[in-house]
N, C-alpha and C positions, 0 to 999 in steps of 0.2 A: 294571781300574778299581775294583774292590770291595774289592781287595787297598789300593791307594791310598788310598779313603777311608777305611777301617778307621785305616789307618797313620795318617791325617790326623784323624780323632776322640779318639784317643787322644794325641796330640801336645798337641790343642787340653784335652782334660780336662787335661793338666800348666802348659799357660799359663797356663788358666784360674784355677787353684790357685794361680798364681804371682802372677797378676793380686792375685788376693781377698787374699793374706798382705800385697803390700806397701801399697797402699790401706788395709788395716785398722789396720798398724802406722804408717802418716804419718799417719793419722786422728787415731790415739792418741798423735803426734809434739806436736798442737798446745797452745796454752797454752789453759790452763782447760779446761770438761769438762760431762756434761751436768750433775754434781750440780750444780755452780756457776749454770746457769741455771736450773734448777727450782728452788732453794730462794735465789734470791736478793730474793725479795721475800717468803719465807716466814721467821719465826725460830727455827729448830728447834733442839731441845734436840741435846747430841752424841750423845745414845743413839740419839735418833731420827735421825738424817745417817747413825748409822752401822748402823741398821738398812732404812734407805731404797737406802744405797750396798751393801748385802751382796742386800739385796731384786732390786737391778738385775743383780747380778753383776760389777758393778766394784770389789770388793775384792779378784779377782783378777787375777794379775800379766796382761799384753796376751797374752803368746803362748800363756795358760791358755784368757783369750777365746776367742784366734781359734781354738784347735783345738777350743772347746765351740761356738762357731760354726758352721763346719765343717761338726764332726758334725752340727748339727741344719738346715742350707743341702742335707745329699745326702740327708737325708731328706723333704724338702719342707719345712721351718720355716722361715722369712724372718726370722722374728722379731718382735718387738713394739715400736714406736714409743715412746721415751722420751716424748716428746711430747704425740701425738697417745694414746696408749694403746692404739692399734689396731693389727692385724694389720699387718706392710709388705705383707704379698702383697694386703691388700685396698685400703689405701692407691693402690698401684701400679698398681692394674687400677681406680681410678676417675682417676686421671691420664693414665692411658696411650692413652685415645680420646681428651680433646682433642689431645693433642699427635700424635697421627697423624692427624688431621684437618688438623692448622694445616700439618705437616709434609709429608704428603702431597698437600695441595694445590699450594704455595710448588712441593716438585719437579716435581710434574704441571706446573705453567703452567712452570716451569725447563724442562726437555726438550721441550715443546712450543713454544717459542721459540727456545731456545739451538742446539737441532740441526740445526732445518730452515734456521737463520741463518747459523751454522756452514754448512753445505753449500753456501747460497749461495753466499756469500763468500769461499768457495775454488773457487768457479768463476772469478772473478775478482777474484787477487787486487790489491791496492794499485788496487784502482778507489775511487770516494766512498763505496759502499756498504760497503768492506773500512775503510775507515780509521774512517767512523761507528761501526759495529760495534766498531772497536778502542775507541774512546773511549768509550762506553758499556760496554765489558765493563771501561775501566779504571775506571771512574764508579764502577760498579759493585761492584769489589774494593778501592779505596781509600778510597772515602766508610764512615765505621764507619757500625754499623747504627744506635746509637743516636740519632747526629745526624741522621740521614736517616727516622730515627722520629718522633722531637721536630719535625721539619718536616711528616712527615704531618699527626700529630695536630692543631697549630698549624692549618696551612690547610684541611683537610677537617675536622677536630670543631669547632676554637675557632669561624672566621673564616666558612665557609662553612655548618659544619651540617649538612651531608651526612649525614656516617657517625658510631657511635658512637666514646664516646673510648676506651674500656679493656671488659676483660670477654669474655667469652663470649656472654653473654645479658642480654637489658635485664631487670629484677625486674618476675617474673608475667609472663614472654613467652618463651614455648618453641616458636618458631614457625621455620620453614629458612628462612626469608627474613630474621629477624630474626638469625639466626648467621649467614649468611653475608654481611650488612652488616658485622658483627664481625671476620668476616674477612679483609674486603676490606684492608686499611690494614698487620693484618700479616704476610699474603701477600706484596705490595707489598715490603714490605721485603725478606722474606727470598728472594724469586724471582729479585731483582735480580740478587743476590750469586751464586746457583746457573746461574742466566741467565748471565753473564760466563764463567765459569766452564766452563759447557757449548758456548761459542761460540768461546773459545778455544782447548779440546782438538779438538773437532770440526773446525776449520779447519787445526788442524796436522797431525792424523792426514789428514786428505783432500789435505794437498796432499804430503805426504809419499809417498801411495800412486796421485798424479796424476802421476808420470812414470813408474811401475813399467812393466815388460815386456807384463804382460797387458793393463794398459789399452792400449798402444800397439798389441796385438795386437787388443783388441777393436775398438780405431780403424778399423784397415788392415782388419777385413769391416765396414765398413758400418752397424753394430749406430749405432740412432739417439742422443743426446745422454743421454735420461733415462736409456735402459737402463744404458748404462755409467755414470753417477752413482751409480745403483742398485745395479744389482747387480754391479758392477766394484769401482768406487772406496769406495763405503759399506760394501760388508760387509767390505772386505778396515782400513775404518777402525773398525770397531766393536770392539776390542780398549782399547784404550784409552779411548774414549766410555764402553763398559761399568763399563769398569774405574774410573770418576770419579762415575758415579753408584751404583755398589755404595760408595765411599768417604763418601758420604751418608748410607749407612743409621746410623751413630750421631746424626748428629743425627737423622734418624726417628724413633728409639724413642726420646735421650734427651730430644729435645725442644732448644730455641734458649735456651739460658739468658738471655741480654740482651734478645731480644724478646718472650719470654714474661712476663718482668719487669715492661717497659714496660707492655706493654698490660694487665698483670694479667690472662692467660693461663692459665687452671688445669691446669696441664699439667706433665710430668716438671721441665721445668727448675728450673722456680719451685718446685717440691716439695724439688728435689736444694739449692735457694741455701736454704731456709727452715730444711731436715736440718742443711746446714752451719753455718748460724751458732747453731744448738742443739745442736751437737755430738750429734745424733742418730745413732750409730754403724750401728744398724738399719737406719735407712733410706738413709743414707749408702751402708752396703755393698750390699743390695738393688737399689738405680738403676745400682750401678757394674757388678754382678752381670749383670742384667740386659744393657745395654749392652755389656760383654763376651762374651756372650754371641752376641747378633745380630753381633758382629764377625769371630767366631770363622767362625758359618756361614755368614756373607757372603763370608767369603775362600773359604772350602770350595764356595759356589755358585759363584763367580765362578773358580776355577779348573777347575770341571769344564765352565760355559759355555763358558772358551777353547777347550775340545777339540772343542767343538759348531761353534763361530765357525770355529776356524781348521784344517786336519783336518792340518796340519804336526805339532802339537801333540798326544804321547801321555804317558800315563801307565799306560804298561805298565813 
């Protein structure tokens, strides 16, 4: 196994690398740049554009960037925000709790619906409750978010008043009761979407593993109805279950770019759309960095769970 992940860390530092060169270079693919949005409302002399552009380090060629990049990304440097003129690394870490809040909710109420729904419903299935569930999990993956947002808002902020419309927090009120009214709406959305998602893996891994041998064996002693949902038919479907909520964790960290928009969400997404349209190269690669990152060892956790899950499963 040590042998394995060894192999496996070192794989993933050469993705990773592969990751951050082509990102950097499509970054620097697009038209215009950041000098064009800092100084387009400034008039500056050429001396000065061309002392502002050497200042930044963008008077050298991309691939000089990315390997002074690089160098200073495996020393710990993130770099500095065209922008904002701030650290990314600090940038990052004042976005990176709302979005794992908003993020980690939405999954929490997702798995806490989707699985135990999932299970039902492949105890029987094509009953009212299996085809409900299907329509709702279709509801739920075809309706886009933003239209389904736009309706929140409309009926619970404009119409009814309920909840707030946008934000994290109402101004001069830092109170859990008051964020988690904020939350409610775009929870809501994005639970939906992971909700579906989690009900229709769930119901195919369980019925997939509903006529195997050993449930038929646990059948014929006796063992009562939950036991065998339990600990028969669910752990031998948690493979795939697993495996759909580790495919999660990028939006975890990087955050829901369309819902965090909407609701003006201080959060990675809204950072990563704001970086984009200022061609903010730092922070740009930093959110990608980041996010490849949790990808990298998601796969590495989730491959070495299987071996826990399933004991078929060696990596010797």
């Amino acid at each position: 196994m040590l042998k394995y992940i060894t192999k496996r860390l070192l794989v993933s530092i050469v993705v990773l690398i592969g990751i951050t060169f082509l990102i950097f270079m499509l970054s620097n693919l697009a038209p215009g740049g950041p000098l064009d949005l800092l100084t387009s409302e400034a008039n500056l002399s050429q001396e000065a554009y061309e002392e502002l552009k050497h200042s930044l380090g963008l008077d050298k060629p991309a691939i000089v960037r990315y390997v002074l990049w690089l160098s200073d990304f495996l020393k710990g440097d993130w770099g500095t925000s065209y922008k904002y003129g701030t650290e990314v690394s600090l940038l990052i870490s004042q976005r990176i709790g709302p979005t794992l809040l908003l993020m980690g909710c939405s999954l929490g109420v997702a798995i806490l619906i989707g699985v135990p729904l999932g299970i039902l419903v492949a105890g029987k299935p094509y009953g009212t409750l299996d085809y409900a569930s299907n329509a709702f999990a279709f509801m739920g993956q075809a309706i886009p978010t933003f239209f389904y947002s736009l309706i929140l808002m409309f009926l619970f902020s404009i119409k009814l008043k309920w909840l707030p419309l946008m934000g994290m927090h109402t101004n001069g009120v830092l109170t859990v009761g008051d964020t988690i009214k904020h939350l409610i709406m775009p929870v809501m959305v994005l639970s939906w979407h992971y909700t579906a998602t989690f009900i229709r893996h769930t119901r195919s891994a369980m019925l997939e593993v509903k006529n195997s041998e050993h449930v038929k064996t646990a059948k014929s002693k006796g063992l009562s109805h939950s036991t065998i949902v339990i600990k028969h038919e669910f752990r031998n479907a948690l493979i795939p279950v697993v495996t759909q909520i580790g495919l999660q964790v990028p939006l975890l960290i990087g955050g829901s770019v369309v819902v965090e928009q909407i609701f003006s969400w201080p959060g990675i997404g809204s950072l990563l759309v704001t970086s984009i349209e200022n061609r903010d190269y730092p922070v740009i690669m930093g959110v990608s960095c980041m996010v490849a990152i949790a990808v990298l060892i998601t796969n590495l956790v989730l491959d070495i769970l299987y071996a826990r899950l399933d004991p078929r499963i060696s990596y010797k």
